[in-house]
C-alpha positions in Angstrom: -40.7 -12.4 -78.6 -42.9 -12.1 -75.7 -46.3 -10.2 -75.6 -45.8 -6.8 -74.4 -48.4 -5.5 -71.7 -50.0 -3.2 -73.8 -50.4 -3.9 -77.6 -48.3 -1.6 -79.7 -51.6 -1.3 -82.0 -53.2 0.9 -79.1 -50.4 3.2 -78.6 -49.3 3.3 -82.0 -53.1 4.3 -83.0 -52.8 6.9 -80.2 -49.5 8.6 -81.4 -50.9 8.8 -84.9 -54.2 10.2 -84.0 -52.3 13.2 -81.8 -50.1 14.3 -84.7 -47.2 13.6 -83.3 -44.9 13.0 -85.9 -41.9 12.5 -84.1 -41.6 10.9 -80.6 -38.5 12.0 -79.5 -40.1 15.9 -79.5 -43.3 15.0 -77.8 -44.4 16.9 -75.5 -44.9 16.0 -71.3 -48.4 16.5 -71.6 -48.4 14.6 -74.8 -46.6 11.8 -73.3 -49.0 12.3 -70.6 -52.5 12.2 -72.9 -50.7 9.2 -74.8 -50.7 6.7 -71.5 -54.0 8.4 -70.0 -55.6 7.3 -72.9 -53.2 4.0 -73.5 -54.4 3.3 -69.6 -57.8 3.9 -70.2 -58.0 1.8 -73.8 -56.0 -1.2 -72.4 -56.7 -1.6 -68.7 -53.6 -1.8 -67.9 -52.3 0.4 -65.0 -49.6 2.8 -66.7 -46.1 3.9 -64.4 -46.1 7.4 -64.8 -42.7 9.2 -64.6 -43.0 11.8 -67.5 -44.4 15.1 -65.2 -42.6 16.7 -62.5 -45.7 17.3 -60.2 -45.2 17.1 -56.2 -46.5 13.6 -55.4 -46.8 14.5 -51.7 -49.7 16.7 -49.3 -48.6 19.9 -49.1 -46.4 21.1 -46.0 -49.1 21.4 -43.0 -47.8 24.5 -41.8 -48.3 26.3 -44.7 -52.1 25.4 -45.2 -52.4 26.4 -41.8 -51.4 29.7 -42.2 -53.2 30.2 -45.8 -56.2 29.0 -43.6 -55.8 31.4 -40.9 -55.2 34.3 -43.4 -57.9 33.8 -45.5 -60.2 33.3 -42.3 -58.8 36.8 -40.8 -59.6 38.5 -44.2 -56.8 38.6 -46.0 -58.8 37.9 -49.8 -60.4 41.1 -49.9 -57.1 43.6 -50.0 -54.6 43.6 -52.7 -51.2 42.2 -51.9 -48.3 44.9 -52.2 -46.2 44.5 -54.9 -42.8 44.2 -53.6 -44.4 41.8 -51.3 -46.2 41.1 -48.0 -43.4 42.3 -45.3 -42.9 39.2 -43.0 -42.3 36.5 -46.0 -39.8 39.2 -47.5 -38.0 39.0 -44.0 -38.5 35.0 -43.3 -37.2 35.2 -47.5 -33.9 36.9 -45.8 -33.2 34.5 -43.0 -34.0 31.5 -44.9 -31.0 32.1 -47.5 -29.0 33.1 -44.6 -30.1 29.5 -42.6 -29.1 27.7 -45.6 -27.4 29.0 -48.2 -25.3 31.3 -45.7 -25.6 34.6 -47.9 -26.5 37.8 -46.7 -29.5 39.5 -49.1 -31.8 42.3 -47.3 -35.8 41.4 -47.1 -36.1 44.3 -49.6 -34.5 42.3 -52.0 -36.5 39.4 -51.8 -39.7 39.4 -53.8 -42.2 37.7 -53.6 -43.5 35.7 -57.1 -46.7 33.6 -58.8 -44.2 30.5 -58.7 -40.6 30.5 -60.4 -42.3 30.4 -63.5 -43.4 34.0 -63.0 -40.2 35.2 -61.4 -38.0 33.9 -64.9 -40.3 35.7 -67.4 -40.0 38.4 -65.2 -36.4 38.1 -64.9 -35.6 37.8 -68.4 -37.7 40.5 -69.3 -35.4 42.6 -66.7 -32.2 41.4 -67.9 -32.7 40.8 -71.7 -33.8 45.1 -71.4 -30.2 46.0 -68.9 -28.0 47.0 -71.6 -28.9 46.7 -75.6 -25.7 45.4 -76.2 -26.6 42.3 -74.1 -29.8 40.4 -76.0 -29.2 37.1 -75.5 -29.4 34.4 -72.5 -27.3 31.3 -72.2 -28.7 27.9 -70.8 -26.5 25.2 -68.9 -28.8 22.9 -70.4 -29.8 20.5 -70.0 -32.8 22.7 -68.3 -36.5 23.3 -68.3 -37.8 23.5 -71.5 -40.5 26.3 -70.9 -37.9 28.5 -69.6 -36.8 28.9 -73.7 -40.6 28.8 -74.5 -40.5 32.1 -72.4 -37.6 34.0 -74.3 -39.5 32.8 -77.4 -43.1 34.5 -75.9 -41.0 37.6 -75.6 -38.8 37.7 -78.5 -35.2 37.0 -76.8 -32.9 34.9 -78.1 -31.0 32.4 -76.6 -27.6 29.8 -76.9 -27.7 26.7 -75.1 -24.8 24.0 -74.8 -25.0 20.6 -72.8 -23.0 20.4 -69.7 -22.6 16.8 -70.3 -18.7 17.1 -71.6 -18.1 20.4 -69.8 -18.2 19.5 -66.3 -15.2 20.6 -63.8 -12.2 22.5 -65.0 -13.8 22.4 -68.9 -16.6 24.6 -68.0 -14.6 27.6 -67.7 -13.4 27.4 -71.3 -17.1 26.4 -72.9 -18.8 29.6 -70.7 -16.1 32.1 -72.0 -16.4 31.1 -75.2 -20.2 32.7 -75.2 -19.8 35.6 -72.9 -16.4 36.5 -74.9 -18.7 37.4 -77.4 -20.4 40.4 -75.4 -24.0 39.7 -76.7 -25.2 37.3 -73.1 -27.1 39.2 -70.6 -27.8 36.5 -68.3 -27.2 32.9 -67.4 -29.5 30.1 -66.4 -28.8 26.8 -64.3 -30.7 24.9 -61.8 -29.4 23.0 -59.2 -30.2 20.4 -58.7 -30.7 19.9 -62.3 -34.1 19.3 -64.2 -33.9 16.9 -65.7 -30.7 15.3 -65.1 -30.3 16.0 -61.2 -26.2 16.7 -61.7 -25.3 19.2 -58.7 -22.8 21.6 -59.8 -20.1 21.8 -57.6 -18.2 24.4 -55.7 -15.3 25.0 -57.7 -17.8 24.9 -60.9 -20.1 27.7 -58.9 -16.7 29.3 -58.5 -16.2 29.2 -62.2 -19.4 30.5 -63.2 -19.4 33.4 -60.4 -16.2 34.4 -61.6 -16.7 35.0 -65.1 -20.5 36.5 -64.7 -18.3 39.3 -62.8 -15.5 39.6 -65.2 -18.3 39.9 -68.3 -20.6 41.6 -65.9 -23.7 39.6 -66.7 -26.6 38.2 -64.3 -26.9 34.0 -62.9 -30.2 33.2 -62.6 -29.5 30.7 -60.1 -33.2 27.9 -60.1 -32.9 26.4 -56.8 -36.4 24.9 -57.1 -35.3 21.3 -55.9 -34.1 23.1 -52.7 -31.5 21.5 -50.6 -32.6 18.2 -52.3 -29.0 16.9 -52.8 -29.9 14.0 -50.2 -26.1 12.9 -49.9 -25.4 15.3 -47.6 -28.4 16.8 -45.4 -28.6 20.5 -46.3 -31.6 21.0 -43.3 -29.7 22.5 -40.3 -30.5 25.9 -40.2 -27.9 28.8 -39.7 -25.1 25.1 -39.7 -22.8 23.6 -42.8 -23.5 22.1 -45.2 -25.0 24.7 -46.6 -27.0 24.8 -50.3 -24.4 25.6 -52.7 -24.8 28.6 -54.5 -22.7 31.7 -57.2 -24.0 34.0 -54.5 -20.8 33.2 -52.5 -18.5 34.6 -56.0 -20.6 37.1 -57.4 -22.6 40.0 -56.7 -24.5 39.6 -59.9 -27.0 37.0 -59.1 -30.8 36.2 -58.6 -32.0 33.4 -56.8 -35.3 31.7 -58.1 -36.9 29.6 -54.8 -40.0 27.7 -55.2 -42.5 26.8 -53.1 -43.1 24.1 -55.2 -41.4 20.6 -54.4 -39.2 21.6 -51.1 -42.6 22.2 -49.7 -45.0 20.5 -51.9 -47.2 24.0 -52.5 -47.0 23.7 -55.9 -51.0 24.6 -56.5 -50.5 27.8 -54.8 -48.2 29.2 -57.2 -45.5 30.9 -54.6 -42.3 31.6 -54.8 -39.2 34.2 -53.9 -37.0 35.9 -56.3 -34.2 36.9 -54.0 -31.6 39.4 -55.8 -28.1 40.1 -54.6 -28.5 43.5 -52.9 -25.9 45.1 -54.8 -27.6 44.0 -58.1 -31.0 45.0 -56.4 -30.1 48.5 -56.3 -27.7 49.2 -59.6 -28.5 51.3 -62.0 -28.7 50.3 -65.7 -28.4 53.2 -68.4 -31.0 51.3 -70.7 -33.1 50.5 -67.8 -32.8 53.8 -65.9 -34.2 55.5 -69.7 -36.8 53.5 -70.0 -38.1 53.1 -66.2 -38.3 56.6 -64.7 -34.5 56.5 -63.7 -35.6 53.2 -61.0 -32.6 50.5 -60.4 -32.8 46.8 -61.1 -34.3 45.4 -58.5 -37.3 48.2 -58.3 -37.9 47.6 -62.1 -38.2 43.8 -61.5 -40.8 44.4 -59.1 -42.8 47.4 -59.9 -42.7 47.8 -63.7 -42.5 44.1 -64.6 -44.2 42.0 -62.0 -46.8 44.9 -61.6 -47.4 44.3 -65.4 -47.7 40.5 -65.1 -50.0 39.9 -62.1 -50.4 43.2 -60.0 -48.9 40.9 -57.3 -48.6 37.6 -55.9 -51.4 35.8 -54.1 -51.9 37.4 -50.7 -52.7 34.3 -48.3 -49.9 32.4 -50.4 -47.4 34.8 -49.0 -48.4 34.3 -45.5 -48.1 30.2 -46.0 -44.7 30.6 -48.0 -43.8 32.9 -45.2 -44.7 30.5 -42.1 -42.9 27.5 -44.0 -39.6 29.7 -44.8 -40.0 31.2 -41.0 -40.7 27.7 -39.9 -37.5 25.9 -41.6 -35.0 28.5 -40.3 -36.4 28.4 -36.5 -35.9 24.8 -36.8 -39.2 23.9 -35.6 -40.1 22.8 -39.4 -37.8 20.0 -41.2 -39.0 20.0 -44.7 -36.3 17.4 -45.5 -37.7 14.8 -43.4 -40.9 15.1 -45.9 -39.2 15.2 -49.6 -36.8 12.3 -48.9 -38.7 9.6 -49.9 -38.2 10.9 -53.0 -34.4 9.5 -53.1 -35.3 6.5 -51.8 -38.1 5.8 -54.5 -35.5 6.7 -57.2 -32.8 4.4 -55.5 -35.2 2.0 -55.8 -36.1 2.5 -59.4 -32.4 2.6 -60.5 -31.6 -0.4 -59.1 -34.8 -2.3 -61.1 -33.8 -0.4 -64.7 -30.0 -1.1 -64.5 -30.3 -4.8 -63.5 -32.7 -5.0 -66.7 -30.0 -3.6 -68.9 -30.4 0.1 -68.6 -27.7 2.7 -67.6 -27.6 6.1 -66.0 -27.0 8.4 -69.0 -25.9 12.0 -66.4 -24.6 9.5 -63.8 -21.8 11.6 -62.3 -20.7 14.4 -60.7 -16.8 14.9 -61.6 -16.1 12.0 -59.5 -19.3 11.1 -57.4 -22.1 8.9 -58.3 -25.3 11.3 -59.1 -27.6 11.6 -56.2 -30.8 9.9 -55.6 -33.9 12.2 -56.2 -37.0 13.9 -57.5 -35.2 13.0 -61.2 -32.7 10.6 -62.8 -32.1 9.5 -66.5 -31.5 6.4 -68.5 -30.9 5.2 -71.5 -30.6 1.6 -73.2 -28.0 0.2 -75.2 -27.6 1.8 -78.6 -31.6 2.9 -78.5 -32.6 6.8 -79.7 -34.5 8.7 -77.1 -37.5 8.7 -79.6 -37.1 4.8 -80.0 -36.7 4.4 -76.2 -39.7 6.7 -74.9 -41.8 4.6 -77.7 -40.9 1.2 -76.8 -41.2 1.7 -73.2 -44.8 3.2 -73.7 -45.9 -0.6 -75.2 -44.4 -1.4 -71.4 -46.8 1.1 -69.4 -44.3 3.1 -68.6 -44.2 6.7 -69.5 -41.2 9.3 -69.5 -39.7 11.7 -71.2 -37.0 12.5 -74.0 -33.9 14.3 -72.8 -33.7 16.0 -76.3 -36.8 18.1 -75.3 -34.7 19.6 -72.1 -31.7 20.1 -74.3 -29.9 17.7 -73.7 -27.5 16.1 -76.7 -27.5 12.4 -75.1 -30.0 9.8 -76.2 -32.0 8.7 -73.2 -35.3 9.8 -70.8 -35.8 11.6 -67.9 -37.5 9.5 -64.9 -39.6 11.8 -62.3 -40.0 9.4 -58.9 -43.4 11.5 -57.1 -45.8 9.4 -58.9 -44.5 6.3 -58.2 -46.2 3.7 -55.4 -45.4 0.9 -53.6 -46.7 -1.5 -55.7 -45.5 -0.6 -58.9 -41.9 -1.6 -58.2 -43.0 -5.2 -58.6 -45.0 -3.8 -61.8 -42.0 -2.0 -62.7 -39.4 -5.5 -62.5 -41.7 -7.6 -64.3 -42.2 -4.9 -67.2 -38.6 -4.6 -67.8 -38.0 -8.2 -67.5 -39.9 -8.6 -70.6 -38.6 -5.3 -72.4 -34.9 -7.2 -71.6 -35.9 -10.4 -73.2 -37.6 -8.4 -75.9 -34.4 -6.0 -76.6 
């Protein structure tokens, strides 16, 4: 057995002292305070890949324009609450540059992050129709999305798309919404944490039946065009982001500032609603909000409750990067790609050590390489996994916590540097000889 580069005394001291009972449901900012303090107490340089933080500058031409906004005054008014009227039009052209759907600037809204916009949205769609109280996950998924519905009372189903990719995902979805009880579905894609990219024919699927059981797809595109086998950049040309816009009018689209364009401090984002769903009317709704339709209570009745608004300079960055990327003159690709390459990199180091890719497929494509991947090892739990690698310095995540129903962790590549691939083969080199 060889000596492991931090002793298991200091982390298992650490674990202890935080509570944390069971490993496996830790916490990222557990995980996190576990190898700050593991770093700290040992010495030893920790490989961070448990938070999914930007590890780049943010996009220049954004702080550009915050700058000039907030230099020409822009602090001192408040921001209108269905949004600041030139990022609600760049909000337009951008879905049409690159996801090739048609959705009117008045329905594009502007939002404190996609955080804000899904509490908002499920707060719209849990209240549509009373028969409807309940939101189904394509999980795995972000885990604070259900810590939302939990803040607000709604309940939720969730089933792993693991074993239900393809032509099985029609069956598993009907067998929910046949039940008449699901207002609204939730996906992202790519997928956090597993980054699967649901497919055409599966967006077909899902479009589909959210028309024939009339409910809403709350469709996360925060890792924007990051699907870096094919290059999703060229505005207003194919490929074009996929997206259950193209086989359903009921649909929201949740884009984030965030990692596309590395302004994740700024808390900006777009909802951007079908504009047939933008202006229907919902009994329930219509009752209990002055007679207003969908979109108009999303905006004014529950954004206007949240936050009054949504930064005002933010809009004017998020509105130069959008207007930016669909003239062409901005190519936000070019800037988040190293991403895949850093995880390309990282695969190749944990599978030569013994590990595998636990979501390594699309239907019958190797997973891209990007901002997230998975592994697991041999017959180890996530719990046991996440532990033993922490005794290695490196930190991650356990898929159980996203809900996912396969034993491995979630890998995020924007902290990792150059010189902790080296760190990285020799670690795992020993974890191999030790497992």
């Amino acid at each position: 057995m060889k000596e492991t580069p931090i002793k298991k005394e200091i982390v298992d001291k650490l674990i202890a002292d935080l509570g944390i009972t069971d490993f496996s449901k830790a916490t990222i900012r557990e995980v996190k305070q576990v190898a700050a303090m593991a770093e700290k107490e040992s010495g030893v340089e920790y490989i961070k890949m448990e938070m999914g933080i930007p590890g780049l500058p943010a996009a220049q031409v954004g702080v550009d324009a915050q700058i000039a906004a907030l230099r020409d005054g822009i602090a001192h008014s408040y921001p209108d609450i269905q949004g600041y009227p030139e990022l609600k039009r760049q909000a337009s052209r951008f879905v049409k540059a690159f996801i090739d759907l048609d959705i009117a600037a008045e329905c594009c809204v502007p939002v404190c992050g996609s955080m804000q916009g899904t509490f908002a949205s499920f707060l719209t769609c849990s209240q549509a129709d009373p028969k409807k109280d309940t939101v189904l996950f394509i999980d795995p998924g972000f885990p604070v999305q259900k810590m939302q519905l939990k803040v607000m009372g709604v309940k939720y189903e969730t089933f792993d798309v693991y074993d239900f990719r393809g032509d099985k995902l029609g069956a598993k979805l009907e067998s929910y919404l046949s039940q008449g009880n699901i207002c609204a579905i939730v996906y992202s894609n790519p997928n956090n944490p597993a980054w699967i990219c649901l497919r055409e024919e599966e967006l077909k699927t899902i479009g589909t039946l959210a028309t024939k059981y009339d409910v809403v797809i709350m469709e996360d595109l925060a890792y924007f065009a990051m699907d870096f086998r094919k290059d999703l950049s060229t505005p207003f040309q194919p490929p074009y982001q996929p997206s259950v816009g193209r086989y359903t009018d009921n649909y929201m689209l949740l884009i984030s500032g965030s990692k596309a364009f590395s302004y994740a401090g700024e808390r900006i984002g777009v909802v951007c609603i079908s504009d047939k769903l933008f202006h229907r009317h919902y009994d329930a709704l219509s009752a209990r909000y002055e007679g207003l339709p969908f979109g108009l209570v999303f905006s004014t009745r529950m954004l206007y409750a949240l936050s009054s608004g949504t930064s005002h300079s933010a809009q004017y960055a998020l509105a130069a990067l959008l207007g930016a990327a669909a003239d062409g003159t901005y190519n936000f690709r070019d800037d988040i790609i190293v991403y895949g390459r850093r995880a390309h990199r990282l695969k190749e180091i944990f599978t030569r050590h013994g590990f595998h890719i636990v979501y390594d497929k699309d239907l019958d494509e190797p997973i891209a390489d990007g901002f997230y991947f998975t592994i697991g090892y041999k017959q180890m739990t996530s719990g046991e996994l996440a532990r033993e690698l922490m005794y290695y310095g490196v930190s991650a995540i356990c898929l159980i916590t996203t809900g996912s129903h396969q034993e491995g962790l979630r890998v995020c590549t924007s902290f990792i540097e150059d010189h902790q691939y080296d760190q990285l083969d020799e670690r795992m080199a020993i974890f191999e000889a030790n497992n």
